[in-house]
N, C-alpha and C positions, 0 to 999 in steps of 0.2 A: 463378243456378246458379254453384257455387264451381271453382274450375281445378279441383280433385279430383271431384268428381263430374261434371263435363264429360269428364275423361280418362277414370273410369271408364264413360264412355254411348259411348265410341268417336268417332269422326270423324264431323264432323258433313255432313250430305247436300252441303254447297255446297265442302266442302275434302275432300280426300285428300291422301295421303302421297304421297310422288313416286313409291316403290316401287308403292306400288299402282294411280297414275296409270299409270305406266310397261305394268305387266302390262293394265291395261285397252286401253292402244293398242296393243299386241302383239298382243290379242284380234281385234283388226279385221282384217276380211280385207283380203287387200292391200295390210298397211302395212309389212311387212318388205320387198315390192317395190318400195314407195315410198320406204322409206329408202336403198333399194340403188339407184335411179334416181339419188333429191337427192345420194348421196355421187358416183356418177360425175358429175354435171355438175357438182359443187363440183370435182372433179381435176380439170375439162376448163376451168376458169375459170381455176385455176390454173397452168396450160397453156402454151408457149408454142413455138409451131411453129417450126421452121428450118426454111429452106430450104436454109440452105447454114454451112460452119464459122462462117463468120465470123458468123451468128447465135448460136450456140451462144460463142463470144465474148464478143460485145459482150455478151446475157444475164449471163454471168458478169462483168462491168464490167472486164473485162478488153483493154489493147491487142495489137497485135502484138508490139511489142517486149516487153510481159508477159511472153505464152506464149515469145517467142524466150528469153529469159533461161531462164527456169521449164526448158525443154530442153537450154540447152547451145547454142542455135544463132543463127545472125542473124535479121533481122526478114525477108529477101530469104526465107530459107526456110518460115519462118509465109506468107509470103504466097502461094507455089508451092502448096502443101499448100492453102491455102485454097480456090485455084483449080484444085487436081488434079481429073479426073472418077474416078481409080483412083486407088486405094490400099491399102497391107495393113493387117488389123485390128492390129497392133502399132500400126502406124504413128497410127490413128486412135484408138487407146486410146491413148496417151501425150500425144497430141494434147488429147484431152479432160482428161486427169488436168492435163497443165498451164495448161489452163484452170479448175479447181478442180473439176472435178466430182465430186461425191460416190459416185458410183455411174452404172454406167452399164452398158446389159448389149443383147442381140440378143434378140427371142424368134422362135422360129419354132413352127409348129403344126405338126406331123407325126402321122399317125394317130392323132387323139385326145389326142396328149400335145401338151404346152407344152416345148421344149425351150429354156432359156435360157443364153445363154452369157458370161459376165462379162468385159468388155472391160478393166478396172482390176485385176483378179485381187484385189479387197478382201478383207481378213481378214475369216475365218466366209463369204467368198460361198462357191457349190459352182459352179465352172467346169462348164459345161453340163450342171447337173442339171436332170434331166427329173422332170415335175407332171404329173398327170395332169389333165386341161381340162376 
C-alpha cells in the first residue's frame, strides 16, 4: 500500500494521533482526577518545608551577610529576625524579598472563599484578593 492510499484509509488500528490519543484518555472515568492527584504530588516533590527563616535562606543559597546587605542592615540583624518568634508582615516580607523570593503571599479560607494576601506587593499581584474555594 502506497503513503497516499494509507493516508487516505485513515490511521491505522495500532497508531493514533496524539490528539486523538489524548481525547480517548480524557474519555476514561477518573482520569482528570488522576491527572489532578499526579500534578499535586509533582508540587509537593517539589516542595520544600521550612521550619524556620533561615530555611527559606539557605533554600535560596543565600547567607546572612546576603540578606543583611540586600536590606541595608548588618548580619547581627538577619540573625535576630531569624531567631524572632514575632514579627510584623512588612518586616517578613522584606525579609523574604531579600532573600530572592519570587512571590510570596498568606492564604487564609474564610467562608468559603480563599482570601490571599501578597507579602512582596509584586506587580499584577492583587494584595488580598479574595477566590472563591
Amino acid at each position: 500500500m502506497s503513503d497516499k492510499q494509507a493516508a487516505a484509509a485513515g490511521p491505522s488500528r495500532g497508531f493514533l494521533r496524539g490528539n486523538e490519543r489524548l481525547a480517548r484518555l480524557r474519555e476514561r472515568p477518573g482520569a482528570a482526577q488522576r491527572v489532578g492527584e499526579i500534578r499535586s504530588q509533582m508540587r509537593d516533590m517539589n516542595r520544600i518545608y521550612a521550619k524556620s527563616l533561615a530555611d527559606i535562606r539557605k533554600a535560596a543559597g543565600r547567607t546572612q551577610v546576603d540578606v543583611a546587605e540586600r536590606l541595608g542592615v548588618g548580619q547581627s540583624v538577619v540573625s535576630r529576625t531569624e531567631r524572632s518568634d514575632d514579627m510584623l508582615l512588612s518586616t517578613f516580607g522584606s525579609y523574604l524579598a531579600a532573600t530572592g523570593a519570587d512571590s510570596a503571599s498568606i492564604v487564609v479560607h474564610v467562608n468559603g472563599v480563599d482570601v490571599e494576601l501578597d507579602l512582596l506587593g509584586t506587580p499584577g499581584g492583587e494584595e488580598g484578593a479574595a477566590r472563591r474555594g
